[in-house]
C-alpha positions, 0 to 999 in steps of 0.5 A: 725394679723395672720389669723390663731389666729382666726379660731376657734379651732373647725373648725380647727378639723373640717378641720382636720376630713374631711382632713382625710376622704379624704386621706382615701377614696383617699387610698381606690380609689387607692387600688380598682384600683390597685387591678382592674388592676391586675384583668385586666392583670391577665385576660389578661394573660389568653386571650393570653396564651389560644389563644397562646397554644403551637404556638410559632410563632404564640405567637410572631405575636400576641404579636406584633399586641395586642401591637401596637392596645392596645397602639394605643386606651390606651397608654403606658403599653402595649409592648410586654415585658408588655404582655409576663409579663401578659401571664407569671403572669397567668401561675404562679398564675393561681388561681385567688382567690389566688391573694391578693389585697394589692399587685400592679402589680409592686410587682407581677412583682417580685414574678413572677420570683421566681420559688420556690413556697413556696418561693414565698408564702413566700414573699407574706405572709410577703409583705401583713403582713408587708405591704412592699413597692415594693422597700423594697420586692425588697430588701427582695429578694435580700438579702435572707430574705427567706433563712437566716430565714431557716438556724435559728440557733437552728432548722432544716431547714425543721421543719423552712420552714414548721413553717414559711409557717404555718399560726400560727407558733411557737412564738420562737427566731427561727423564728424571728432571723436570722444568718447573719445579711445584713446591706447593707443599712448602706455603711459601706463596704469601711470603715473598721475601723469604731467604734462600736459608729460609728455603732449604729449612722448608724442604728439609722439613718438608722432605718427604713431600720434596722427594715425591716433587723430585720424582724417580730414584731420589735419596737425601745425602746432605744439606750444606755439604762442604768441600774443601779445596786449596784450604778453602771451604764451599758448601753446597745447599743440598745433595742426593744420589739417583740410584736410577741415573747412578749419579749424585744430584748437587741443588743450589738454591735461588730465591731470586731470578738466574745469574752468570754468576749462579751458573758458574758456581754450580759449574765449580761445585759439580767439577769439585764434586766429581773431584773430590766426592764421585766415585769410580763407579759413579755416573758424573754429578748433575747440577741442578740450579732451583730459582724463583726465576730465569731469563731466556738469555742466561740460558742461550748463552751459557754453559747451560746450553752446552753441558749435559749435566747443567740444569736450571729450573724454576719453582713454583711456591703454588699449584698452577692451573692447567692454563697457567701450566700450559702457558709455563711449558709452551714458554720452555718449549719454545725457549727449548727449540730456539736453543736447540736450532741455534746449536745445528747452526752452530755445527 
């Protein structure tokens, strides 16, 4: 007879219980050592760079004798490289109550070499908010998180850099879409020929790493979500809830480069969305178009230009270089200032 048919079911909770009290105390053990440590490199930092000063030769001595005496009595995490790590941790973050315990060391070793602060402030905000791993802030870095959030599509960049270092900023598209979109994640840069159906299995299989793409307040609702309207059957590719924006997010997926025709039927899915799926108490449905490509014209002179909960978005199969990002945005932004002086024309 099995063994486990009989323990009683409520020794089983029991077990269950205490197995949870001990992942949680093992958790906090974890985070109040790791917030110890970097206290401790932090002070480390500061002891090094006060005896230091301007001594530069002198530094290198030092650094040479800490390390070989510090590894000798505590092992390994003290070579020099370690230490210059630390002197350079307490000449970036020199306030010491600013230092946020939900960080380890690995996370600071990256915000340490970020020399825009609020930069910086910004990755830091969003690694504690959104509880990143280091491997995800890594990526976040890497793939100019930051700086496509500023170059939003329907505000200036100023008015987006201080709204997104504000500690309540406004609850607006703005602020959560971004323009492109990196999909690195999905290793689709070899192959050009794959389907839109294609597509979305990849982000469904890679959701995870879609939702941290998607930023702020994304939960997964649906793929090929169907609506029915006059005995008709129209499926959408994929559907999340922003609890931020308080508002469904409806994606129609594009392999290909934008059309009129894209643009109105995802136009027709969010006016049915907010028909037959919104709730009262829902913010209206956002439209989010991901493409391969968009001309500047489909945008001027469509519905995009005018609807505030219409978006069009291009995706990019690779992680760009800073020169190639830095080309993609100052295109949107031109796009974006052109669109804008057209409307205080037209008004």
């Amino acid at each position: 007879m099995d063994k486990q048919k009989l323990i009683p079911i409520d020794s089983i909770d029991v077990y269950q219980s205490i197995r949870d009290t001990l992942a949680q105390a093992r958790t906090k053990a974890y985070s109040a050592i790791n917030s110890a440590m970097v206290e401790a490199y932090w002070e480390i930092g500061r002891q090094i760079d006060s005896a230091v000063g301007d001594r530069a030769e002198y530094g290198k001595g030092l650094l040479k004798y800490l390390s070989q005496s510090l590894t000798d009595e505590f092992g390994k995490g003290f070579t020099e490289r370690n230490l210059q790590a630390m002197r350079q941790f307490y000449r970036v973050f020199n306030i010491p109550h600013t230092l946020c315990a939900e960080l380890s060391w690995s996370h600071y070793r990256l915000l340490m070499k970020i020399e825009d602060e609020a930069r910086r402030e910004f990755y830091i905000q969003e690694s504690v908010a959104a509880s990143w791993s280091v491997r995800q802030l890594e990526r976040q870095i890497n793939s100019f998180f930051y700086e496509r959030l500023l170059a939003t599509q329907k505000s200036g960049r100023e008015s987006v850099r201080n709204e997104i270092q504000s500690l309540e900023p406004k609850v607006t598209p703005d602020y959560i879409l971004k323009d492109p979109y990196i999909v690195e994640f999905l290793d689709l840069k070899e192959n050009r020929d794959y389907l839109e159906s294609e597509l979305e299995q990849a982000l469904i299989d890679k959701m995870q790493d879609f939702l941290l793409e998607l930023g702020k307040g994304f939960s997964f609702v649906a793929r090929q979500k169907r609506i029915t309207a006059d005995g008709d059957h129209y499926y959408i590719d994929l559907v999340f809830y922003n609890y931020i924006l308080k508002c469904f997010v409806v994606i129609d997926l594009k392999t290909g480069k934008l059309t009129y025709q894209d643009i109105g039927q995802i136009d027709f899915y969010v006016r049915l969305f907010d028909d037959k799926v919104k709730q009262a108490d829902d913010n209206p449905t956002i439209g989010l178009i991901l493409c391969a490509d968009k001309g500047e014209s489909i945008v001027k002179y469509s519905v995009l230009a005018d609807k505030e909960n219409l978006f069009a978005s291009r995706y990019m199969p690779f992680l760009p270089t800073e020169e190639e990002l830095k080309r993609e945005l100052e295109h949107e932004r031109e796009i974006i200032e052109r669109r804008k002086k057209a409307l205080g024309e037209r008004e």
